[in-house]
Each structure stands twice: as structure tokens, then as C-alpha cells.
N, C-alpha and C positions, 0 to 999 in steps of 0.2 A: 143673720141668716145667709145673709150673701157671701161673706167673709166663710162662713162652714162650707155654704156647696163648693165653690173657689179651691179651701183647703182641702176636699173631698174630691175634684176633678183632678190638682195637682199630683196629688198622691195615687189615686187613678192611673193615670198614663204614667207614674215612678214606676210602678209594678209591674205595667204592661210589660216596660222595659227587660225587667226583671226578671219576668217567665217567658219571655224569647231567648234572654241569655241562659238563663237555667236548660232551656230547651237546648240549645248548644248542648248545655255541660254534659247533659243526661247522654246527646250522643255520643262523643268524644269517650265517655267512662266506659258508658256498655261497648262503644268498640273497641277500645283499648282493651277491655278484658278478652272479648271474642279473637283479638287477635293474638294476643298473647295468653294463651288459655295455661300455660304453663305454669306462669306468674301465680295460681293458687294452690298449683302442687308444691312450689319452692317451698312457699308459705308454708302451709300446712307441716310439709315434711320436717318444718324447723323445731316443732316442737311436739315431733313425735320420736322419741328415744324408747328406747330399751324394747320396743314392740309395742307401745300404746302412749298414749295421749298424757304423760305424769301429770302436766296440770290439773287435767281432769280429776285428778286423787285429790289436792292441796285444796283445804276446808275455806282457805280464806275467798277463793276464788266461786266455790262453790255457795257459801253466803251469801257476796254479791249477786250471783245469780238470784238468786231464792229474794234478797232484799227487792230485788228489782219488780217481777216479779209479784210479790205482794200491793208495792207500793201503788203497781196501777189500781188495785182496789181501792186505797185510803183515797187517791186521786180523785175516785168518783164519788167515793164519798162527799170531798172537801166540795168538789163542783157541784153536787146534790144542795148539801149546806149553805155554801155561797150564794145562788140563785133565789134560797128560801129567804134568808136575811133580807137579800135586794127586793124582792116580791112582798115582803111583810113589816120591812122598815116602815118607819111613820115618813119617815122621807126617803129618796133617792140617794145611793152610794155609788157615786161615778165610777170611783176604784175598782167596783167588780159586777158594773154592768152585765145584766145576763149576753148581749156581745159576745164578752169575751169569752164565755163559757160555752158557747153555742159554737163558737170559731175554735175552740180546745177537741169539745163532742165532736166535729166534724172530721177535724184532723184526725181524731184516735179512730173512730167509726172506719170512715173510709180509706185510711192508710192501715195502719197495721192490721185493721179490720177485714174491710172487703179487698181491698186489692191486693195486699200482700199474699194473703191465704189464698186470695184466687189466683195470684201464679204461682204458690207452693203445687195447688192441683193442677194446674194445668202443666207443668215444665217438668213436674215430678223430677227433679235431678238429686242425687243421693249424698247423703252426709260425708266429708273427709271420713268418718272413721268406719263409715261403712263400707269402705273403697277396696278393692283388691289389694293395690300400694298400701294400705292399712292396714293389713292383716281382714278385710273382709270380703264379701264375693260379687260387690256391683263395681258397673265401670263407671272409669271418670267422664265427667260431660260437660262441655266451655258452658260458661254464664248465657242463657237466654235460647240452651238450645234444647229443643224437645225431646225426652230424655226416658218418660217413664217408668223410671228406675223404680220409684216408689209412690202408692197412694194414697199416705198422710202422713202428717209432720215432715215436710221434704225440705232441702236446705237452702231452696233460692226461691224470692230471698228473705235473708232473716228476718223473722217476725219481731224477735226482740232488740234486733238492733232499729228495724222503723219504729217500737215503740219506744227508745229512746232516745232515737230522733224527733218525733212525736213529743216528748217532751220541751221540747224546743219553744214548744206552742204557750207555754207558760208565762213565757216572758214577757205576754200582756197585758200581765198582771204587773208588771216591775214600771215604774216610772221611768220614762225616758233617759232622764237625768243619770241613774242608775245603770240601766241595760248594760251598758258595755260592761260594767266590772261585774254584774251577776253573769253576763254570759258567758266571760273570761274563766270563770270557778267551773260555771256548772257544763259548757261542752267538754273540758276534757276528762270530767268523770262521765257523762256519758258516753264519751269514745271507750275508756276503757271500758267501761260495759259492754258495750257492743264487743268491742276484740275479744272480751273473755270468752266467746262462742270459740273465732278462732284458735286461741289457746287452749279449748277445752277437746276440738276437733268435730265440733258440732256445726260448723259452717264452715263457709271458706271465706278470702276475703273478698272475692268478689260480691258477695250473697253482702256481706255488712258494706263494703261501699254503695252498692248502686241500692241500698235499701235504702238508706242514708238519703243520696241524692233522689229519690222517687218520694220520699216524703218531704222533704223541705222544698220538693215544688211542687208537690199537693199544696202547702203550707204556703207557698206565693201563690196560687192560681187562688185559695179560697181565700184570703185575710181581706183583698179590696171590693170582694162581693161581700163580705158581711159588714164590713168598715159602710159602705153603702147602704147597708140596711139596719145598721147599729141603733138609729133614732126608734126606728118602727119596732124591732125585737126590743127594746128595753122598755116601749110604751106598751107593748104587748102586755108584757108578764106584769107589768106594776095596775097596769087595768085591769088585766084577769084575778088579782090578786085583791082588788079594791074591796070584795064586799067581807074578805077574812078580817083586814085592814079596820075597817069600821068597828066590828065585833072586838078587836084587840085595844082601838084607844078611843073608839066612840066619834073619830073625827078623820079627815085627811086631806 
């Protein structure tokens, strides 16, 4: 018991660490873009030929999209699932402690969820392809500034690149031992997901970087509050769970 709080406080103050510097990074990005607000017309304009967005046409990029996309439905599924096996096992399965699903829920909830979509409304800044410079009739507007351009589905910042940042959150499900080489595979195909928006003309890349960086420090600020409350949520559900338990093998 002493040896867990111990490795529970150590890890504790790792992270404090961790979301002070995040807090840096978060400023350094969103100023960098505010200051060079440029930087996402270059972008954008790279992969706009002949008067429209041609990626935008090409099916394989279009897929991805749509794969993406659906998958967060299976996601909730699989965590629906998960949670019921652990709650209804005859014994406890460390490996997918409700923890960690409660720490996945949170991330998706409150990142791509409530904060993203709540600065889509509130910063209202409008799509590259909706842009004048695009062939459309709103003006451009730097990253983070109030803008009004438009009052749903607005481009900062992307919602699908935080949710596959957001994904991110998976990885505690992967054994330590493991992590670096699953995370090695699976961030650069989430990058290229996210960039498909700016290939497609649907964001800029400001909107996928600092979505990016606003969720993987949602993702440090909550991992050491629920890592702290990991014993009490996994006793939770396996209690509340106790009298289906009994009905399923007569014993527990």
C-alpha cells in the first residue's frame, strides 16, 4: 500500500511538470500562429489548383475521412463492452480497468466534445474554402480571433483533428513495455488524418495544430486525477456490478 501511494505521488508531481510545460507550448503555438497569421493561407493555398481544393475530389482521402469518422462510434462501443466484461467477470481484469475507460470518456466528452465545439461557436472563423482567396465570400481571420464569420460547423479548431488526437488516449490500454512502438504506428496516421481536413480545404492548419495541442493537455491535466482515483472507480463498478455477478456464477 505504501510502495502504490509512493508510486502515485511520484507520478503526481511527473505530470504537474508536464502540464506547466504543455502550458508553455500551448502559448508559444497559439502565438506563433497569431503572429504569423499568414502561415495558413501559404498552407492552404498549396493545395488549392485549378480554382478548388482537387484533394477534395480524390475517394481515397475522402474514405479516410468517413473511416475516421465512423470509428469513433465502434470506439464506444468497444468501451461500452469493455467496462461490462470488467463489471461482470467472475474476477477483476487489470488490463481494462474501468480507469481507463473513464479517462478515454473524459478525453472524448470534454475535448472534441465540449470544448472544441465550444470555440467553433464562440470564434466562429470560417472554412479555407469558404474564403474569398478561395473562390468564396468570407474574410480570413488569424487563429483565436473573434471572427463571426459563421454559426455552425466553423473551422477553429478542428473537431476531427482533437478527436484524433483524442485517440491518443488509447494507449492505456497498451502495456508499457509496448507503448513506444504502438505509438510510433499509430501518431502518424493520426497526423495524416487530421491534415486530410487541410488537404481537403476544410480547416487550416492552424485549427489542426493547436487542436492537437488543446487536447493532449486536456489528456495531461486529467490522466493523474483519475490515476488517483483508479482504486475507488474500478471498486465502484465491480461493486455495483456484484449482485448481476452472483445471478451469473452463484458465487464472487
Amino acid at each position: 500500500m505504501l510502495t502504490s501511494s509512493l508510486s502515485k505521488t511520484v507520478f503526481e508531481l511527473y505530470s504537474l511538470r508536464w502540464e506547466r510545460n504543455f502550458l508553455y507550448i500551448f502559448i508559444l503555438v497559439s502565438g506563433f500562429f497569431m503572429i504569423f497569421p499568414q502561415i495558413d493561407l501559404t498552407v492552404s493555398r498549396y493545395f488549392f489548383q485549378s480554382g478548388d481544393f482537387i484533394l477534395s475530389k480524390h475517394p481515397q482521402w475522402i474514405v479516410l475521412r468517413d473511416l475516421h469518422r465512423v470509428s469513433q462510434w465502434y470506439l464506444l462501443a468497444c468501451m461500452i463492452v469493455l467496462g461490462a466484461i470488467y463489471a461482470l467477470w467472475y474476477r477483476p481484469l487489470p488490463f481494462i480497468a474501468p480507469h481507463r475507460i473513464v479517462y478515454i470518456a473524459l478525453t472524448f466528452c470534454f475535448g472534441p466534445g465540449l470544448l472544441v465545439h465550444g470555440l467553433k461557436t464562440l470564434i466562429g472563423r470560417a472554412r479555407p474554402r469558404e474564403l474569398v482567396e478561395f473562390g468564396g465570400l468570407m474574410d480570413f481571420t488569424p487563429a483565436w480571433q473573434m471572427a463571426a464569420m459563421c454559426r455552425h460547423s466553423c473551422s477553429f479548431p478542428s473537431g476531427e483533428a482533437a478527436a484524433a488526437a483524442a485517440m491518443l488516449s488509447l494507449l492505456v490500454f497498451v502495456p508499457k513495455r509496448f507503448r513506444g512502438w504502438v505509438a510510433g504506428i499509430f501518431i502518424p496516421l493520426l497526423v495524416l488524418i487530421s491534415f486530410n481536413r487541410v488537404f481537403m480545404g476544410a480547416h487550416f492548419l492552424s485549427d489542426i495544430v493547436i487542436a492537437w495541442v488543446l487536447i493532449i493537455g486536456l489528456m495531461l491535466w486529467f490522466w493523474p486525477r483519475v490515476f488517483r482515483n483508479a482504486d475507488m472507480i474500478d471498486n465502484w463498478v465491480r461493486l455495483k456490478a456484484k449482485p448481476v455477478r452472483k445471478r451469473l456464477y452463484y458465487v464472487d
